[in-house]
Each structure stands twice: as structure tokens, then as C-alpha cells.
C-alpha positions as CSV (number, residue, x, y, z in Angstrom):
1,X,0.0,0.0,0.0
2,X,1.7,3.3,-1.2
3,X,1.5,6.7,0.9
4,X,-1.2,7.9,-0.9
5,X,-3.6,5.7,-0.4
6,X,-2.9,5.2,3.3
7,X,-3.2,9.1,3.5
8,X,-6.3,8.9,1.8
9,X,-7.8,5.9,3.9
10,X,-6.8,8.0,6.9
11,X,-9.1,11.1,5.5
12,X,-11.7,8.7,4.7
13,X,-11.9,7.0,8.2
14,X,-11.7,10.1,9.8
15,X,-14.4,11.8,8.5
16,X,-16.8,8.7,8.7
17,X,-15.6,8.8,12.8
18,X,-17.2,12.5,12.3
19,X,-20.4,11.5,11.0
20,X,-20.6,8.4,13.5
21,X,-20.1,10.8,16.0
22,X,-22.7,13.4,14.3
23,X,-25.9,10.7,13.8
24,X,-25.1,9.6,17.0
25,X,-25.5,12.8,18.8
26,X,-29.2,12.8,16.9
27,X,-29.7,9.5,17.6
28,X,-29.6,8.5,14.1
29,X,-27.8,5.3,12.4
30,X,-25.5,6.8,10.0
31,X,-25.5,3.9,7.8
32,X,-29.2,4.7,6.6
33,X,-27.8,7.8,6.1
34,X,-24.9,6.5,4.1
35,X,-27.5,4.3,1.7
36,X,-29.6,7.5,1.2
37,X,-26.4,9.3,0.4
38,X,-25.7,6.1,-2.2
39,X,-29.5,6.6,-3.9
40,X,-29.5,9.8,-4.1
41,X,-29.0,12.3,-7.4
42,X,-26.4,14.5,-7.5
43,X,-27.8,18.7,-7.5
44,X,-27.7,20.7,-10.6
45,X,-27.6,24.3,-11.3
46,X,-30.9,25.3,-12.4
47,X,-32.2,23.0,-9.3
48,X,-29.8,24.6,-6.6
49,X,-30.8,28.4,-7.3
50,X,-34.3,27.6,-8.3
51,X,-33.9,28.9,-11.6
52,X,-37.3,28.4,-13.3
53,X,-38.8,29.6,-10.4
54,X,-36.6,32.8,-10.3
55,X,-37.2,33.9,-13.7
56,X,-40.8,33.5,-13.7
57,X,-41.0,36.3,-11.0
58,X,-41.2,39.0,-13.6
59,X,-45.2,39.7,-13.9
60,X,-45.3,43.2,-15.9
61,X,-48.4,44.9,-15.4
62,X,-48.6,46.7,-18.3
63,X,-47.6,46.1,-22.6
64,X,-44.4,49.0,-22.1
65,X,-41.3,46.9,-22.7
66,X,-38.9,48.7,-20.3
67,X,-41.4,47.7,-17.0
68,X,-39.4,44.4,-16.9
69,X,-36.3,46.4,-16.5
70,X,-38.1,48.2,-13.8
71,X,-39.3,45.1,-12.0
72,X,-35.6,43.2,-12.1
73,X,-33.9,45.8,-11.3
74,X,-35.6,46.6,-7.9
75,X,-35.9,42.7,-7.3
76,X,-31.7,43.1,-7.2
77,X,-32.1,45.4,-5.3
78,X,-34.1,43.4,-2.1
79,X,-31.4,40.5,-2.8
80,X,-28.8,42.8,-2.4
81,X,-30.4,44.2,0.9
82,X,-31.0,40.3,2.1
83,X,-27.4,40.2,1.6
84,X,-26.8,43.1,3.8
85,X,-28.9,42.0,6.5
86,X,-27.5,38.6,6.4
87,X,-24.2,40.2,7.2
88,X,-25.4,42.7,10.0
89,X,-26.9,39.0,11.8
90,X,-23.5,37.1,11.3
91,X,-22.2,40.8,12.9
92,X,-24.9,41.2,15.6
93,X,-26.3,38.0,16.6
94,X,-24.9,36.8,19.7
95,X,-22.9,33.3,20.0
96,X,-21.9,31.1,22.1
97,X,-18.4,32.1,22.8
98,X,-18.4,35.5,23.6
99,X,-14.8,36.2,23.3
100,X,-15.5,34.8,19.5
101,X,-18.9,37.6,18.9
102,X,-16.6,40.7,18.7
103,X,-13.3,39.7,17.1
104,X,-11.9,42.2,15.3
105,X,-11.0,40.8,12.6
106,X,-14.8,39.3,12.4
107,X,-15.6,43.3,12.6
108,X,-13.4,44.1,9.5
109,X,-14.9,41.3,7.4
110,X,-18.4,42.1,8.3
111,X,-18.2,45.7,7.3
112,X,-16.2,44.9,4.4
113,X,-18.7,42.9,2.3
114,X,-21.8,45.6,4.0
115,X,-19.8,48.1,2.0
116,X,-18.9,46.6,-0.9
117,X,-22.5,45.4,-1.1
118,X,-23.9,49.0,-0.6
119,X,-21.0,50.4,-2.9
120,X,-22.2,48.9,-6.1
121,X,-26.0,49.6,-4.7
122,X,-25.3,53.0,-5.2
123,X,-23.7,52.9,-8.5
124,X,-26.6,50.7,-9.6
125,X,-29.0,53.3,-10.5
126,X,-27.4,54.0,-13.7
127,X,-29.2,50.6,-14.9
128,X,-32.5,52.1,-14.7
129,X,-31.1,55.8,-15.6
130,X,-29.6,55.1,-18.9
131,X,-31.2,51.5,-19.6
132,X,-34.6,52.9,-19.6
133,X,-36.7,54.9,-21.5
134,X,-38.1,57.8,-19.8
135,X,-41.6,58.5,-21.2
136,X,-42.7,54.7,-21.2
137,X,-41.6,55.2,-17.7
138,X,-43.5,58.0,-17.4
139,X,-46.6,55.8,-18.4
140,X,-46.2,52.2,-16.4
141,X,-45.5,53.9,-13.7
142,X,-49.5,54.9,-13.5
143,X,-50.4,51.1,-13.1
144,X,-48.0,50.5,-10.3
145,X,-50.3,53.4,-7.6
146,X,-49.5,53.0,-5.1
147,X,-46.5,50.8,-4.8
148,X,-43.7,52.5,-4.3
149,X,-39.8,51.8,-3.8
150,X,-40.3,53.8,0.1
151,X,-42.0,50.1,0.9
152,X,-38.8,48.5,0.7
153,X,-39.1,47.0,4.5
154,X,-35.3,45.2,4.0
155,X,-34.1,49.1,4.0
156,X,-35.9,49.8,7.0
157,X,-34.3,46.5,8.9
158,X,-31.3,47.4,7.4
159,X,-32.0,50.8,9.2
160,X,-32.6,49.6,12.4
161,X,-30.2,47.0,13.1
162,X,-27.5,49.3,12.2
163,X,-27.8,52.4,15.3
164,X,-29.9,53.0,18.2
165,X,-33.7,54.2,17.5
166,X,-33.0,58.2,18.5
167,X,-30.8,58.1,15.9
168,X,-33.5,58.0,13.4
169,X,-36.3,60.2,15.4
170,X,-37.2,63.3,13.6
171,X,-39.8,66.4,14.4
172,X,-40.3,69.3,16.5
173,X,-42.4,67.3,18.7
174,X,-40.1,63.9,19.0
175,X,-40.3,62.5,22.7
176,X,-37.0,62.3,24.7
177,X,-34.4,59.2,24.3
178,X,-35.8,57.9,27.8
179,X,-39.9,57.7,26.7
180,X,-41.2,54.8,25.7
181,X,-40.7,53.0,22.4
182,X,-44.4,53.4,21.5
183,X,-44.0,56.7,21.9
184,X,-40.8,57.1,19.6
185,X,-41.6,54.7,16.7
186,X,-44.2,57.6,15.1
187,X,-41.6,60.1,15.0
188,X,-38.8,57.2,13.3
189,X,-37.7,59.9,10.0
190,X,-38.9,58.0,7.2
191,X,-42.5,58.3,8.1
192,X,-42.1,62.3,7.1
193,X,-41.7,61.0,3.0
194,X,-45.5,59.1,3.6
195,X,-47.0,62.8,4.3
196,X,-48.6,64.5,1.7
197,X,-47.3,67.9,1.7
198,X,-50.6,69.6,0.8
199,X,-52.9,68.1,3.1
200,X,-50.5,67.0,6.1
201,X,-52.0,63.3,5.9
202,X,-50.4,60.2,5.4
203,X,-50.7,58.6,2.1
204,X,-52.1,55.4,1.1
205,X,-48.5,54.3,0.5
206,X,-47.8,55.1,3.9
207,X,-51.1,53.7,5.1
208,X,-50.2,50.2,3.5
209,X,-47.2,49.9,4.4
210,X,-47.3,50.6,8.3
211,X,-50.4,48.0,8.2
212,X,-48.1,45.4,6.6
213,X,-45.3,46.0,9.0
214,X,-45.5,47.9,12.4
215,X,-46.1,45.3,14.0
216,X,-43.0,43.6,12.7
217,X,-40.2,46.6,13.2
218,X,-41.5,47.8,16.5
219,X,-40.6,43.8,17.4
220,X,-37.0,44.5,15.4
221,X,-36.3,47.7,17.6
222,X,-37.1,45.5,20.6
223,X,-34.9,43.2,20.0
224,X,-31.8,45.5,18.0
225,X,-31.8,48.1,21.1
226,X,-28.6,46.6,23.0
227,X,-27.6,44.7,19.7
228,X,-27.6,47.0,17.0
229,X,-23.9,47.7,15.2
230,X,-23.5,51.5,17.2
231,X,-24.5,50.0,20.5
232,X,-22.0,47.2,19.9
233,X,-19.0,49.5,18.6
234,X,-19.9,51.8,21.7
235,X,-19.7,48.8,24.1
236,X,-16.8,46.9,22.2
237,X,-13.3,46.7,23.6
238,X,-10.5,49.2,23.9
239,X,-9.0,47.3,21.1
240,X,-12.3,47.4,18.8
241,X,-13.2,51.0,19.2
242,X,-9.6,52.4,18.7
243,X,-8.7,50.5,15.7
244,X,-8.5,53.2,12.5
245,X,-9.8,50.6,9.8
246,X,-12.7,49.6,11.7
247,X,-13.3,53.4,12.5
248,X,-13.2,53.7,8.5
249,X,-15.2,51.0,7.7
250,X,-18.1,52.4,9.7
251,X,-18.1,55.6,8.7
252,X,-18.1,54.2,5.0
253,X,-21.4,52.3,5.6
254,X,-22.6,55.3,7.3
255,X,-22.3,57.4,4.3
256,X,-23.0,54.6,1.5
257,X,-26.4,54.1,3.2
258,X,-27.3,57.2,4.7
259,X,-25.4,59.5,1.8
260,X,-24.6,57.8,-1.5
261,X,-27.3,55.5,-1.8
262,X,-30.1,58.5,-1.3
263,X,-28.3,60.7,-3.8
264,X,-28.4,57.9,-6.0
265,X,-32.3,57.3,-6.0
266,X,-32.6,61.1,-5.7
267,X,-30.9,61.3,-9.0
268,X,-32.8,59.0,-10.6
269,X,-36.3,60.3,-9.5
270,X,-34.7,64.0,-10.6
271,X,-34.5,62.5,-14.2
272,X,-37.3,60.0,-14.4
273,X,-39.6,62.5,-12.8
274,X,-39.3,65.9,-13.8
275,X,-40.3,66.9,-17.1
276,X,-39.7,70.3,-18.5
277,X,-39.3,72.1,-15.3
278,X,-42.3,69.9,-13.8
279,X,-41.9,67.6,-11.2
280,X,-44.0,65.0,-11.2
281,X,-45.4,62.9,-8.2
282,X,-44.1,59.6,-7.3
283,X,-46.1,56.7,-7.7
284,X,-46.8,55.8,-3.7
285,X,-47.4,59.9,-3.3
286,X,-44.4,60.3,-1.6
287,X,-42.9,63.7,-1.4
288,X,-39.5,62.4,-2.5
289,X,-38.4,66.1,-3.5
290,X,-38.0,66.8,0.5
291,X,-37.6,63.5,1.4
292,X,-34.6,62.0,-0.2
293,X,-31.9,64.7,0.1
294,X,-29.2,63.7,2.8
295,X,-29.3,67.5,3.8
296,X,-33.1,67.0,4.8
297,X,-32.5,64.1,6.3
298,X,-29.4,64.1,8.6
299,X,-29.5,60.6,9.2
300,X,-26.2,59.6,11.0
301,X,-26.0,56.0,12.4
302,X,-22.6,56.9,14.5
303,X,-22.7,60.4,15.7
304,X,-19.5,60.1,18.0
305,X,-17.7,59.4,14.8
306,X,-18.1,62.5,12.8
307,X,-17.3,66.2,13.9
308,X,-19.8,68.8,14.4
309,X,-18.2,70.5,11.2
310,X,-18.9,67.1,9.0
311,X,-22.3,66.5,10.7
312,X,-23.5,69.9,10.1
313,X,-22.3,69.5,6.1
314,X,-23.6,66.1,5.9
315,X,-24.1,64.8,2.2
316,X,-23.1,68.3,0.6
317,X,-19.5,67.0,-0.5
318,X,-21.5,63.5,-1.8
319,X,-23.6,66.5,-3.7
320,X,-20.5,68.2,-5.5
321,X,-19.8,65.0,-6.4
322,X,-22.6,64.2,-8.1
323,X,-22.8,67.3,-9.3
324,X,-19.4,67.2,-11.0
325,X,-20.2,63.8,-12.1
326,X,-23.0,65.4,-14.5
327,X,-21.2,67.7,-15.6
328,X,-18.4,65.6,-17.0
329,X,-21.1,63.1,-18.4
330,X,-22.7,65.9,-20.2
331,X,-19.7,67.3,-21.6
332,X,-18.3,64.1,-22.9
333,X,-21.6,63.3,-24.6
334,X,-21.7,67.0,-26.3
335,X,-18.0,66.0,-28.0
């Protein structure tokens, strides 16, 4: 018997010692295990990711040809969020060795594949920007009332598991950090872009959606209030909180989400919904002109790490930016 085989008997043996040891922790027999094993079919592609099943998702409601790019490109959109959020739990959600739950390193990983998932989020719009045609836009969007992209619950999670509740309470009238979350929850920022702005009532979009899932995010907030990514930074060891990279990372996500991604959908509402100097409503109602702007907003998810200076010019350098970005695009095209 040469080395490689006994090498490879070894592996073998070992691992079936694993499995013995696994069924019989379950109180199974792993040799019925093994026979199923031995019977079974091996997986294909179009079985594993439910292919068939995935593209027959896309239900236009309309004849316009450009809806489907519509509909896909905001169902990329949730995945990419479920992919955030899945993330934000490996991050969050406790385990069983604590010494294990806030590694460092686990903290640079996390963050790293947050960002990078809501970096090419906000370079995404250009799909629906410059891949769609604006007037049959303009026209399919009427059969979609009142559905609108301000539903997107995944954003709101997203939201919540990332900073403590004050952190997004807005209005005049907002009850203190210490009152109760009942009281809070109404004044949460996003429930301002459900208002309509001529009859201070909330639209049906708004309506809907807190129907569908108050219940549900008061329950999140519940739960996220000592597990949430600020509360954990702020609570985290010396080493955690004074590490530069991590310090980085966080105020990346904190301007990707709160920032880039905004301006991004702001843009795109600027081009899909104005029309010769006219803005146009959005399809849930929502008053998205004084809604999505960063400056409106001031949404932060880690105050302590930005300066009053930064704070109180929040999203205006993201703005030059973009503005710059237009500019160039525009000239290029007139060349």
C-alpha cells in the first residue's frame, strides 16, 4: 500500500468517525444515512438556485417593454439588501463564545462585504437611468399606484439594526431618548416621506405599508436596542473601538447608506420624474423632492464618529460629487 492511499484511507476513516459521532448525537444510524447518500441524485444548477422559479417572477403589469427592467432591477435590489442583512446577523447576533462575537477581525470582514455590497448599490441606478426609456416610464408607472420603492421594508431593517432608535427620530415634537418606544416609533424619520405635503395626511403608500409591517419593526427595535452595530462599537473593547480601519469601515457604511445610496435614488427620480421644469409625483405619493436629500434628512447611524463640522455638512460633498459627475457626463456626450 503506497502513501497515498494510506493518507487517503486516513481522510476517509476520519471523517466517517465525524459523521458516526454526528448521527449519533441525533440519535440516528449513520449507515441509513450512508444508503440514502448512495441513492440519491447529485444537485444541478438550475435545481440549486431555483432557476425556473426565479425567472418566472417577472409579472409586468402593463404592454411598455422597459417595466421588466423596472421590475428586475428593484428585485436586485431586495437581494442585495438580504445580503446586507444577512451580514449585520453574522455581525450582531450573539454566539456562544463571547470572546468569538466581537473579534476584530470578524468586525473588518463584516463591514467589508456591508460596504462593498452597498458600494455597487449605489452605483446601480445607472441601470435604470440610462437602460430605460423615460416617457414609457413616465406611463407604467401609473399602473403601479400606489407601490412604491419607500415600501422596501429590508431598508428599514437594514436601518434599524445598524444604530440606536433616536438616531432615526425626527420632528419638532419627537419625545425624549428615555420615553417609551411606543412613543418614539411615530416620529422614526422616514414616516415624514409618507405625508402628503398639501394636506398633512399620510398617504395610502404610507397607510399600507405601516399596516403590513409595524407590528413587525416595532418587534426589530425590541430586539436590536442593545444589539444594534452603534451600541455594539460603543460597548466593544479598547481594542475594537480604537482601531483606524474599523473606524473607517463604519463611517463608510454610514455614508454609503445614509449618503450615496439616497443621492443615487434622488438622482434618478430627478431624471425619471421631472419633465420640463415639472416635477412629477411619485407613484406611492411620496414627497421624494424633501424626502430623499441627505441635507433634509441628517441621518447619522454613528454620531460620535463625525465632527460637528462634518455632521452639520452632511451629504453636501457627496452632492458636488454628483454634481461634478454630470457635468463631466454631459460634456463628454456633447464631444
Amino acid at each position: 500500500m503506497n502513501k497515498d492511499w494510506k493518507d487517503q484511507l486516513t481522510q476517509i476513516l476520519d471523517r466517517l468517525g465525524k459523521l458516526e459521532n454526528k448521527y449519533a448525537g441525533m440519535g440516528q444510524d449513520m449507515l441509513s444515512y450512508l444508503d440514502g447518500l448512495y441513492y440519491s441524485n447529485g444537485l444541478n444548477y438550475w435545481e440549486y438556485v431555483h432557476l425556473d422559479s426565479l425567472l418566472g417572477l417577472q409579472t409586468p403589469r402593463t404592454p411598455f417593454k422597459d417595466e421588466m427592467i423596472f421590475i428586475i432591477y428593484h428585485q436586485i435590489t431586495e437581494l442585495m439588501f438580504k445580503l446586507c442583512q444577512h451580514e449585520i446577523i453574522s455581525l450582531t447576533e450573539p454566539k456562544g463564545d463571547e470572546s468569538e462575537y466581537l473579534r476584530l477581525k470578524d468586525w473588518h470582514k463584516r463591514m467589508a462585504r456591508i460596504n462593498n455590497y452597498f458600494r455597487h448599490l449605489s452605483n446601480s441606478f445607472d441601470i435604470m437611468m440610462s437602460g430605460m426609456d423615460m416617457e414609457e416610464f413616465r406611463k407604467f408607472r401609473m399602473a403601479l399606484l400606489p407601490a412604491s420603492g419607500f415600501q422596501s421594508v429590508q431598508f428599514r431593517q437594514i436601518e434599524i439594526m445598524s444604530t440606536d432608535l433616536q438616531n432615526l427620530i425626527r420632528g419638532e415634537d419627537a419625545p425624549a431618548e428615555n420615553d417609551t418606544l411606543s412613543a418614539r416609533y411615530p416620529f422614526i424619520y422616514w414616516k415624514q416621506g409618507g405625508i402628503d405635503l398639501e394636506t398633512g395626511k399620510k398617504t395610502l403608500t404610507l397607510r399600507e405599508f405601516e399596516a403590513k409591517y409595524d407590528e413587525e419593526l416595532v418587534r426589530l427595535i425590541e430586539k436590536y436596542q442593545t444589539q444594534n452595530i452603534d451600541h455594539l462599537y460603543q460597548t466593544a473593547t479598547n481594542e475594537i473601538k480604537a482601531d483606524p480601519k474599523l473606524r473607517e469601515q463604519l463611517r463608510e457604511f454610514d455614508q454609503y447608506v445614509n449618503v450615496y445610496w439616497k443621492l443615487s435614488h434622488l438622482s434618478a427620480a430627478a431624471k425619471h420624474l421631472v419633465r420640463e421644469g415639472n416635477h412629477v409625483e411619485a407613484t406611492g405619493g411620496t414627497n421624494w423632492r424633501t424626502f430623499l436629500p441627505p441635507r433634509f434628512q441628517q441621518v447619522c447611524f454613528f454620531p460620535e464618529l463625525w465632527t460637528e463640522d462634518e455632521r452639520s455638512e452632511w451629504g453636501k460633498a457627496a452632492v458636488v460629487k454628483e454634481f461634478n459627475k454630470q457635468v463631466s457626463q454631459s460634456w463628454m456626450k456633447s464631444e
